[in-house]
C-alpha positions in Angstrom: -5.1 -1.5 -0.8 -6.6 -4.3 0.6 -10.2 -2.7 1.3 -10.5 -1.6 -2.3 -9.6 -5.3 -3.4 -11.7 -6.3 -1.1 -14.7 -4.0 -2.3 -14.1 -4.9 -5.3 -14.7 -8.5 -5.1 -17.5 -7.9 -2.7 -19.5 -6.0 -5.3 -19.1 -9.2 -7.7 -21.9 -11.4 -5.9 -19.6 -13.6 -4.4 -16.7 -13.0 -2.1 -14.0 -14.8 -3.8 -15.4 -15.1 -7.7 -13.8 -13.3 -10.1 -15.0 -11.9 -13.5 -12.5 -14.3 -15.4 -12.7 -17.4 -13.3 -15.1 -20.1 -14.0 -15.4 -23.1 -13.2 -14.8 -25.8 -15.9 -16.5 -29.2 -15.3 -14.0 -32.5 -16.2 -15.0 -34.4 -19.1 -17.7 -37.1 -18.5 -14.4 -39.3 -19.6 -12.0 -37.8 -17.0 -14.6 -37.9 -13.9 -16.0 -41.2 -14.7 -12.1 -42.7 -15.0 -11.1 -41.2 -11.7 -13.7 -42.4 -9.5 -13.7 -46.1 -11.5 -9.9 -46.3 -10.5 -9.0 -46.8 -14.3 -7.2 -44.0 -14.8 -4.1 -45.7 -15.5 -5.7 -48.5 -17.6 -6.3 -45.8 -19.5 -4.0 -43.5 -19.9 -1.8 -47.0 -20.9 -4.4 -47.4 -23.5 -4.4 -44.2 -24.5 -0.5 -44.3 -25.1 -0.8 -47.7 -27.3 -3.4 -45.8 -28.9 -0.9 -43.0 -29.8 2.2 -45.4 -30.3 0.0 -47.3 -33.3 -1.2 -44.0 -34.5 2.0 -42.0 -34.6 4.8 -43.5 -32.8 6.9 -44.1 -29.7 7.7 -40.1 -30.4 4.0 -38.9 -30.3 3.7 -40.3 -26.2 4.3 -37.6 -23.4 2.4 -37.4 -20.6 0.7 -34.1 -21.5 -0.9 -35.8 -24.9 -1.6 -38.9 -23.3 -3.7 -37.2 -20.9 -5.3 -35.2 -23.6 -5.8 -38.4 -25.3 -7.2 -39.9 -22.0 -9.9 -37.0 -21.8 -7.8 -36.0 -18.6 -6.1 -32.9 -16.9 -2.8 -32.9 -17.8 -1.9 -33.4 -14.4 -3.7 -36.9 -13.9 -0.9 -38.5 -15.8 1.7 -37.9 -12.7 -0.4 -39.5 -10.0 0.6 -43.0 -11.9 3.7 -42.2 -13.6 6.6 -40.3 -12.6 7.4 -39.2 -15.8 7.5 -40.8 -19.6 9.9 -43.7 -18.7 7.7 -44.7 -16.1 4.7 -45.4 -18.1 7.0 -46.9 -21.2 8.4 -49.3 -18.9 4.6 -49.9 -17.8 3.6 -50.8 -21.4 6.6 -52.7 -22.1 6.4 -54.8 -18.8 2.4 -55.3 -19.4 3.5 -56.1 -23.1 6.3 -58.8 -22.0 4.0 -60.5 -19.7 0.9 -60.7 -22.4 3.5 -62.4 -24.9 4.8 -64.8 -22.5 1.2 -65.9 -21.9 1.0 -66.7 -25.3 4.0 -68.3 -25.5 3.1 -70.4 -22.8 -0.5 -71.2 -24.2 1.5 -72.4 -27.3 4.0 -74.9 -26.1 1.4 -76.5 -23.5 -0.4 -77.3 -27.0 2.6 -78.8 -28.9 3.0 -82.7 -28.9 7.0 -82.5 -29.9 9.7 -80.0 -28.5 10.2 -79.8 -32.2 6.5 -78.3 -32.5 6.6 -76.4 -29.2 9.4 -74.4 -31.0 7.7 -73.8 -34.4 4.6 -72.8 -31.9 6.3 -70.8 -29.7 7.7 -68.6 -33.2 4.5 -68.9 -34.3 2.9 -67.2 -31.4 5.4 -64.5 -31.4 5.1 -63.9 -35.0 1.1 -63.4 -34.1 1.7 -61.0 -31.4 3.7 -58.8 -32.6 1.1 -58.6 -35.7 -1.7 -58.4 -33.5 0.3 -55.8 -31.0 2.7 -53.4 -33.1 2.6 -50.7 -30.4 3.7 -53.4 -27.5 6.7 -54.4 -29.6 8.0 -51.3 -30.9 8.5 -50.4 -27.2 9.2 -53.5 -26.1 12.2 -53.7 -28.4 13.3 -50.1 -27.9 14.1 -50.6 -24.3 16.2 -47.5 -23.5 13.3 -45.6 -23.9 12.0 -47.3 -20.2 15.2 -47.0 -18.1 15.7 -50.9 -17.5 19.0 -50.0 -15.8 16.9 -47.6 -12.8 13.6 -50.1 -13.5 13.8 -53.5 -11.7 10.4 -55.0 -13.4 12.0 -53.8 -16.5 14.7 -55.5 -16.0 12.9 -58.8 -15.4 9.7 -58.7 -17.8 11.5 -60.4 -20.9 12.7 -63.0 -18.6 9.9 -65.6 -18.9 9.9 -65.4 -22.5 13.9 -66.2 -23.2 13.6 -68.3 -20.4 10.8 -70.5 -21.5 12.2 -70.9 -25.2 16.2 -71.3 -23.3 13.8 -74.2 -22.2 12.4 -75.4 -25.5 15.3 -75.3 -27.4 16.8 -77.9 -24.4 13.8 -80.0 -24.8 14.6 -80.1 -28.5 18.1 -81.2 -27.8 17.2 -83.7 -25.7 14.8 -84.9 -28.3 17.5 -84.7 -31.0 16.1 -82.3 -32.9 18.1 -79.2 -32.6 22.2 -79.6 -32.2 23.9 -79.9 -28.8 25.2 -76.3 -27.6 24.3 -73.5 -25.5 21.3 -72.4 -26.7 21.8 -69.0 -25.5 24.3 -68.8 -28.7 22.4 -68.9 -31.9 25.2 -70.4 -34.0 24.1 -73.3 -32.3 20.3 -73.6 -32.5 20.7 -72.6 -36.5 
């Protein structure tokens, strides 16, 4: 048996080729991410892309990488599964909007304004960035119980308004309290 096989694929030209298997070239897209190192920039982007378009339900990792121009494969050297690259998005989300946040009370004069800036900058990202904040306020969809940076990435933001509000206490321009209880900033 194995010298006819072997005959067989002899008389073909060349010793392994088959009649059915050809090679297929990756996308200009696929090969040019892969050697750049961008593959997961974009394959994030892709999923934003997708979450805008369609909705958290439309990301897997097998359309993402379709999206991405990619072998359906390429997803799983970044991302052990769909959680994995959620809680990516949602933990590159939470640090973009406590940048802004930040950017917005270093240019308030009052505590007062820092607070109507820091709303206002929040109100403004999540216009500007529908597909960060869907996810970022759906987050059972990225595991923060088995996802440490999960865990952590909203943790500048309440901290740095925990922090306003205080200021605005102090200036007499919110009511004593925890702040951390809304009863008592309201």
């Amino acid at each position: 048996r194995v010298l006819v096989v072997s005959t067989i694929y002899r008389s073909c030209g060349d010793p392994l080729a088959t009649a059915y298997a050809r090679p297929v070239p990756p996308t200009p897209a696929a090969r040019e991410s892969y050697h750049h190192g961008a593959l997961r920039e974009e394959l994030i982007t892709a999923s934003l892309s997708l979450i805008e378009a369609e909705g958290i339900g439309a990301v897997s990792l097998r359309r993402v990488a379709r999206e991405a121009g990619v072998s359906p494969g390429a997803p799983y050297h970044h991302f052990a599964d769909r959680s994995a690259l959620l809680a990516a998005i949602t933990v590159r989300g939470s640090a973009l909007l406590e940048e802004e946040l930040r950017a917005a009370r270093a240019q308030a004069a009052t505590a007062a304004d820092a607070l109507g800036a820091l709303i206002g900058a929040y109100v403004g990202f999540a216009a500007d960035n529908p597909a960060y904040i869907h996810l970022m306020l759906r987050p059972e969809l990225s595991h923060p119980e088995s996802n440490t940076e999960v865990q952590a990435a909203g943790e500048g933001a309440i901290t740095l308004l925990t922090e306003v509000v205080q200021d605005c206490q102090r200036e007499g321009s919110a009511p004593p309290g925890d702040p951390a209880d809304r009863k008592s900033v309201v």
